[in-house]
Structures are given as C-alpha cells and as structure tokens.
C-alpha positions as CSV (number, residue, x, y, z in Angstrom):
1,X,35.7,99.3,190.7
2,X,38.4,96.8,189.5
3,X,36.2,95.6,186.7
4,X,35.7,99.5,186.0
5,X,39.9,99.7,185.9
6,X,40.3,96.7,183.8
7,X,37.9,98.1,181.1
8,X,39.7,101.2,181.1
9,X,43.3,100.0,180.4
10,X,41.6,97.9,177.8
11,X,40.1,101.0,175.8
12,X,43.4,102.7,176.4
13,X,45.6,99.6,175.1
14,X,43.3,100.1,172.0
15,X,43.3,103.5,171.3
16,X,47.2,103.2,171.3
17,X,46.9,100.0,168.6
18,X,44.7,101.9,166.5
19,X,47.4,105.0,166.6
20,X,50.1,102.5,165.5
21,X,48.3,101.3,162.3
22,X,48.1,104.8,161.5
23,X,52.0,104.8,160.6
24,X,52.3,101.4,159.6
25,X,50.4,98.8,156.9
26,X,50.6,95.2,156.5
27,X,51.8,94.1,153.2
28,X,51.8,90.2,152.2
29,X,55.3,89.5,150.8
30,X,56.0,86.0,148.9
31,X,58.5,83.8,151.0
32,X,61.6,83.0,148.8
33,X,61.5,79.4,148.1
34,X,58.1,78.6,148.6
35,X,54.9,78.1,146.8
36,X,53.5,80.8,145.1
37,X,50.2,80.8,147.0
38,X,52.5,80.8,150.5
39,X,52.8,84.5,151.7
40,X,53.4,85.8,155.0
41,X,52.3,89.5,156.3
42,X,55.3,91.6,156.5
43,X,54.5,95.5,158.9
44,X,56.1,97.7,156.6
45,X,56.7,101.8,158.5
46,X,55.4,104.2,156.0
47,X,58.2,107.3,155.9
48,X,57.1,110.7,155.5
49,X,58.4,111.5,152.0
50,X,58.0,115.8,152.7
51,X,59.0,118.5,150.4
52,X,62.7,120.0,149.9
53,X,63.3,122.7,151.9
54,X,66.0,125.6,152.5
55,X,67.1,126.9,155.8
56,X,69.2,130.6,156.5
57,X,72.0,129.2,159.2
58,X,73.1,132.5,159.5
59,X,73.0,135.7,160.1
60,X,69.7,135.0,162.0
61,X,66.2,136.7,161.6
62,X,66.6,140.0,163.4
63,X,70.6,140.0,163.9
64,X,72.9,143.2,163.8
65,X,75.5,142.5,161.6
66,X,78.6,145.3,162.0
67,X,80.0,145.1,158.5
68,X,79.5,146.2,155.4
69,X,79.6,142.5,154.2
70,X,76.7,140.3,154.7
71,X,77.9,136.5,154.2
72,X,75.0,134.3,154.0
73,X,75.2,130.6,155.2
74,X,72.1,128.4,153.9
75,X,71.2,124.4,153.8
76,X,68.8,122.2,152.4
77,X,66.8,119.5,153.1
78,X,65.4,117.0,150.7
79,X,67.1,118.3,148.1
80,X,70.6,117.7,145.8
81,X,72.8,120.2,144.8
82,X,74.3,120.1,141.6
83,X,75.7,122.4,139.2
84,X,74.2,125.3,137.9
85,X,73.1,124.6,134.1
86,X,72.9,120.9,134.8
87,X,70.2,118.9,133.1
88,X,66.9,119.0,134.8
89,X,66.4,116.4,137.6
90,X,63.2,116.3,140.0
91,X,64.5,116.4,143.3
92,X,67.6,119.1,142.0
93,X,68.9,122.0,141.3
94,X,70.8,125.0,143.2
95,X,70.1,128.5,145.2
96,X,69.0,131.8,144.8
97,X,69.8,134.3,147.3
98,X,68.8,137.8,147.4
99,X,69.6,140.7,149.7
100,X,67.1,143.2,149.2
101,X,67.4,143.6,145.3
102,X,70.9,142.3,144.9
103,X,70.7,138.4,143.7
104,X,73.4,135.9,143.3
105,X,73.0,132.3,141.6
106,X,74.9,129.4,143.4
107,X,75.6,125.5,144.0
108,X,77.6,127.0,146.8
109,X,76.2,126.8,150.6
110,X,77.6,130.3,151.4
111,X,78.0,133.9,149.5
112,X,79.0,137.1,150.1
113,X,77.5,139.9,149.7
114,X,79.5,143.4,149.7
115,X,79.1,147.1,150.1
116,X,75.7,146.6,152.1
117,X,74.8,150.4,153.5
118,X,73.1,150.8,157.4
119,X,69.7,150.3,157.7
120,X,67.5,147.4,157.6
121,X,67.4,144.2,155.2
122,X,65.7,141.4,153.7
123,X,67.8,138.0,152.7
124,X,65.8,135.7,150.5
125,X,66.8,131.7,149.8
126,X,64.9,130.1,147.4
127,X,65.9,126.4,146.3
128,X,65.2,125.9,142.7
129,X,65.6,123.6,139.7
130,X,68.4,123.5,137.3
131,X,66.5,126.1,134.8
132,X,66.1,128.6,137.4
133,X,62.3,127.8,137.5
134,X,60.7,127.6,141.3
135,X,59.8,124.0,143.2
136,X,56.3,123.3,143.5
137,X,55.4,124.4,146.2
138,X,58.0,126.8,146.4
139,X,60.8,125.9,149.0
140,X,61.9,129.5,150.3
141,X,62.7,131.1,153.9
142,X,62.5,135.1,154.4
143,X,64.5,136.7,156.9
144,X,65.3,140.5,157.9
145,X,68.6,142.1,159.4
146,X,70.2,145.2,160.8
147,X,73.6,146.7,159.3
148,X,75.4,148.7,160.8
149,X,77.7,150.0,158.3
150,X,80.5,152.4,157.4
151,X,80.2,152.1,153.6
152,X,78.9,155.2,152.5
153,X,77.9,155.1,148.3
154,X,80.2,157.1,146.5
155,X,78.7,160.7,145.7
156,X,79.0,161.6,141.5
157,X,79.2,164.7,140.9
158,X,78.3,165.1,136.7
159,X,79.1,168.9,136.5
160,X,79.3,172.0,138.6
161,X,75.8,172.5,140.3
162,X,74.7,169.0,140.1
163,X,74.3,166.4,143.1
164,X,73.4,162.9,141.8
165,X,72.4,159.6,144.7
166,X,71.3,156.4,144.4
167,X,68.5,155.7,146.9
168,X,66.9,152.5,147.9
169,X,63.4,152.0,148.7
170,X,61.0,149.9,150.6
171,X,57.9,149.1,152.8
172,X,60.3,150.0,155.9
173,X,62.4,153.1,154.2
174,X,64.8,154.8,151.9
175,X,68.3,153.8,152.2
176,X,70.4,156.5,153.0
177,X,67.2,158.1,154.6
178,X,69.1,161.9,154.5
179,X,71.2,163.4,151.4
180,X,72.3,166.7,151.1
181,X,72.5,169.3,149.2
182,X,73.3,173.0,148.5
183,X,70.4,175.7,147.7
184,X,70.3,176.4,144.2
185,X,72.1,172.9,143.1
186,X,69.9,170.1,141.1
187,X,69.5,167.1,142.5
188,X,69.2,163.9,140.7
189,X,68.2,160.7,142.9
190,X,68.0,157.5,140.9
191,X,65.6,155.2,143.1
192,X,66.1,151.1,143.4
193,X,63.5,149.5,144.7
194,X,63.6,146.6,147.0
195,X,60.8,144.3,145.4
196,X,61.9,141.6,148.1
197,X,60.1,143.6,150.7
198,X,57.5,145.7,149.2
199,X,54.1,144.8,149.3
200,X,52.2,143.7,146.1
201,X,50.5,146.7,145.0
202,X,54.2,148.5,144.3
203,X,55.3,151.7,146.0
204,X,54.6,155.1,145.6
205,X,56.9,158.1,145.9
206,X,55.8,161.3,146.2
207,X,57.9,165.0,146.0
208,X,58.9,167.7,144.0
209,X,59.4,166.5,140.7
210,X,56.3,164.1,138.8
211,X,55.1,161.2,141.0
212,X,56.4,157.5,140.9
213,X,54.4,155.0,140.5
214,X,56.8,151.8,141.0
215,X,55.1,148.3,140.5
216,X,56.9,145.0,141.4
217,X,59.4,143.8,139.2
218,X,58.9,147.3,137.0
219,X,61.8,148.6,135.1
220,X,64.7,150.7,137.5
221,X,66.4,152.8,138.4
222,X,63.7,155.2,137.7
223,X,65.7,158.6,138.3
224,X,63.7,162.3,139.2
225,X,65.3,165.6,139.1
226,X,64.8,168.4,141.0
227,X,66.0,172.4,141.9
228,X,67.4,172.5,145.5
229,X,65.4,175.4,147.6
230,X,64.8,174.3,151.2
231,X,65.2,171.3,153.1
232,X,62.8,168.9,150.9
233,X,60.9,165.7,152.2
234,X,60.2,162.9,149.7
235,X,57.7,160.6,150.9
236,X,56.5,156.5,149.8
237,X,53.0,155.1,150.2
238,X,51.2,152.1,149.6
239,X,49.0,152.6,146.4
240,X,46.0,151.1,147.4
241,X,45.8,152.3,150.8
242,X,47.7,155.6,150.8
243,X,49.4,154.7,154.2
244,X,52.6,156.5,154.9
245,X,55.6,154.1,154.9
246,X,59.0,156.3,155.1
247,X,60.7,159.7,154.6
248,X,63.5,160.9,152.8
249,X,64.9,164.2,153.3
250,X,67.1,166.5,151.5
251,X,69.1,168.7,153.9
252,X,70.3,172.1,153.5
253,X,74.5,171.6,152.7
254,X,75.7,175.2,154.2
C-alpha cells in the first residue's frame, strides 16, 4: 500500500510539471561578459497577448432607465484611444456607440444620448480603428434596456386634415406602439427602422397602404399614407418566416 501511495504522488507531481511547461519555455540567453559559446537557460512566462475588447459599465443589460436621457459609460481593454481622424495605428482608434439607430462617434468614454421615447432598446459599442473601419475580429458588446420616459415626439400637423408621426420599428415593436387619429383625417407615418436589432432578412410591415419591404441598412424613413376609417392595426414580420413580431395601432381620436 505505501509503495502504491508513493507512486501516486509521483504521477501527480508530474502531471502538475507537465501543466507548468505548458505556460512557460526555456530559452538560452548569452551571459553578458562571457564567451559566446557560454549560455545559460533562462524560464521565460509566455503572456496571453488577447484581442482589444469594449465593455458597457453602464446602464446594465436589462436596466430600467427613468429618463429620457440614456448616458452610456464604456471601457476598453487592449486597446488606445486616440483622436478621432488620427493616423492609423494597429492596436488604436476610438468608439462607436449606437442606441437603436441613433450613432455617435467618440474618443470620449461616455455620451449622452437625448430625447429616448418608452419602450425597449438596444445600445451597441463597437471599438474601431482611426478610419472608422471594424477590428479583426470585431471587438463589440450588445446590450438591451427599458425607458421609461415622458418625452413624447412632437406631433406635425402639415394642414387641416392631416396627422403626420414618426414610428420606430424592430424585432420587439413599434415605438410609440398607439397613435391616434380622427375618422376621415390622413395619416402619414414615416417608419425608422432599428437595423441594431432586426434580424438579417429585414422587416416587413404590413397595412393599409402598399407593403414595406425594409432590408438592413436600406434607405429611411420610408413614409406610407393612409385615409383614417376605423381603428387600424399595422403589423411587422420576419420576411422569410412570416412570424408575427409587433402591432401598431391607430386609434379612433373622438
């Protein structure tokens, strides 16, 4: 049994040498002052070089955020800041930061952005080079928030008769998600669509007026009009699919 014991720890003292030359190699390094032929083995610690990174301190993924101002605290790792427009230098370059469709471009570790409606949304940081092109592999973090706001957008009315909105759209909704108007009044809605969080294959929108057929990154606002008549629902699917993803209705203003 003791010769059973000893043979043990010995295996184990190996296995734990052979996991220490995993992070470390011997390199022979000449000895100042001596022969050319005289070298000595120096253990030199191999350090994980890693890729820049970029990190959302706050708000967090899945916060409420009571305001309508969102300001959006990021850090890096691995990575310089410098100005933007500065000549390109591997290893730096600056931020971009969306929320939802809105982007800013900054050297700055927090921005603000204002006039954010209730509802849900996405914050993107991206870390990129000095000519605005992506890292390879991309260094970005993706995270989603509640607002609970009392910014309302401002309602423009062009002429007697005519109700005009701006809608935003995504995989989770339209933002407002109810507008109203009276029977007999046309109503133009000029959609904005939230590439950030829409899946690849685009967005469609279906009601009365000709469908849209949105594709990431397509032109917008793409506006429709239509003749008020009843309470109206407009409705977005997935393209390829044809899975229901939100609802926006028109009420009746009495």
């Amino acid at each position: 049994m003791k010769k059973f014991n000893v043979m043990l720890i010995f295996l184990i003292i190996l296995v734990f040498a052979c996991a220490q030359q995993t992070t470390e190699t011997k390199t022979k390094v000449p000895v100042p002052g001596a022969d050319e032929e005289k070298v000595v083995e120096k253990v030199v610690i191999e350090e994980s070089k890693g890729n820049p990174a970029v990190k959302i301190i706050s708000p967090k993924d899945g916060d409420i955020v009571k305001s309508s101002k969102v300001s959006v605290e990021v850090s890096k790792e691995k990575f310089k800041i410098v100005q933007i427009e500065e000549p390109v230098e591997e290893g730096e370059g600056h931020f971009h930061l969306w929320l939802d469709s809105e982007k800013k471009v900054t050297a700055k570790d927090i921005v603000t952005f204002e006039n954010i409606v209730s509802g849900k949304h996405t914050i993107v940081a991206e870390l990129v080079k000095s000519d605005h092109s992506s890292l390879t592999p991309r260094a970005t973090q993706t995270i989603t928030i509640n607002v609970e706001s009392d910014y309302v957008p401002k309602l423009v009315v062009q002429e007697p008769g005519v109700r005009e909105y701006a809608v935003e759209a995504d995989d989770n909704g339209f933002y407002p998600s109810t507008i109203k108007a009276k029977i007999g009044e046309k109503v133009s809605i000029n959609f904005k669509f939230r590439d950030s969080s829409i899946y690849f294959a685009g967005l469609d929108v279906f009601g009365p007026f000709e469908d849209i057929k949105y594709k990431l990154k397509g032109e917008q606002p793409i506006s429709r009009e239509f003749t008020m008549k009843e309470e109206t629902k407009i409705t977005s699917y997935w393209p390829a699919s044809g899975v229901k993803k939100a609802t926006l209705t028109v009420g009746v203003e009495k």
